[in-house]
C-alpha positions, -999 to +999 in steps of 0.1 A: -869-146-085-838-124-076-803-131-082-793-145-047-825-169-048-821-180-085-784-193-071-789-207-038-815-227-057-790-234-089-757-251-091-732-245-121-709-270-130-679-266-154-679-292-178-652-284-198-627-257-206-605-256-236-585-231-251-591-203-283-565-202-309-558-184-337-559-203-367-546-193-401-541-217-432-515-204-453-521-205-487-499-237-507-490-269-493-456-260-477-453-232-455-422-213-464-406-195-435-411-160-444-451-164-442-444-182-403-440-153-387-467-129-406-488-111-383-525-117-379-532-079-391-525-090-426-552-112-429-587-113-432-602-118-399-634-144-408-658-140-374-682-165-366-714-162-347-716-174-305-726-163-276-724-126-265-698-135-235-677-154-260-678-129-283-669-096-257-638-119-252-629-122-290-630-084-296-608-083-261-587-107-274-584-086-311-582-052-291-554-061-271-532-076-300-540-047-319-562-070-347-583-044-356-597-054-389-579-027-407-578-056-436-613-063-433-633-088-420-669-107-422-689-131-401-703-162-412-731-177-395-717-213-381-680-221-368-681-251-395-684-229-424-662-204-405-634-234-403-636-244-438-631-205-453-596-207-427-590-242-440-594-225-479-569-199-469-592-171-471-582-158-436-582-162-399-602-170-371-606-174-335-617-211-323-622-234-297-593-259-293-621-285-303-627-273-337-585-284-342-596-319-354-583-323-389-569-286-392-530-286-410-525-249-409-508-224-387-524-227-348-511-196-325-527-201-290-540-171-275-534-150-242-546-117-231-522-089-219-525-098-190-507-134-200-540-153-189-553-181-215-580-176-237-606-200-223-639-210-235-659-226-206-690-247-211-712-252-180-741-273-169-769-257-148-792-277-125-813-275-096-789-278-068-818-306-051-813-331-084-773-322-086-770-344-055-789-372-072-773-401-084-777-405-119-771-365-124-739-369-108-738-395-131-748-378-162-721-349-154-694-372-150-701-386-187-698-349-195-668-343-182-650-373-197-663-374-231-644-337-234 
């Protein structure tokens, strides 16, 4: 199947879109002032593992705010466990607004050069015959307001 025949026969919805952050949990209960203001450079930068699209935009993100990993960095293989080492004060990470829940730390939103958001998108794919079924439409909506 080629590319034009794989989408005239498939429809992509967007479910939901939600904005990346940096997150950074400074270490000790109050956050004095002079740590506010740190730059992401001096931290460890803790990586999780996603999808290869998702990732291409976190090392565009890191490039263009010049977040090398200089300081070092690692990967963990789960956003949870990823979360927890930022929550521990270990170092920072690049999340979806969803992971937010419960987090008391620093949260810097994040926008390319360019001063578009950082956006990750989650899509549905169906055939385009059962999207204009009922209880699809149905389905999708449920989707899109449980976000």
């Amino acid at each position: 199947m080629t590319t034009e025949e794989f989408e005239q026969k498939i429809k992509r919805v967007l479910i939901t879109e939600e904005e990346i952050q940096a997150k950074v949990r400074e270490v000790g209960a109050q956050i004095s002032r002079e740590y506010e203001g740190k730059p992401l450079s001096d931290y460890l930068y803790i990586d999780h593992q996603t999808d290869a699209s998702l990732g291409a935009q976190m090392a565009r993100w890191r490039y263009e705010n010049g977040v090398t990993g200089d300081t070092g960095s690692f990967v963990v293989d789960n956003i949870t466990a990823c979360l927890e080492m930022v929550k521990r004060g270990l170092g920072w990470a690049l999340m979806p607004e969803i992971a937010l829940d419960n987090f008391d730390g620093c949260v810097r939103p994040c926008t390319f050069e360019n001063g578009e958001p950082f956006l990750r998108r989650t899509y549905i794919f169906c055939q385009r015959d059962a999207a204009a079924l009922p209880q699809v439409q149905l389905f999708m909506d449920m989707l899109k307001k449980k976000r």
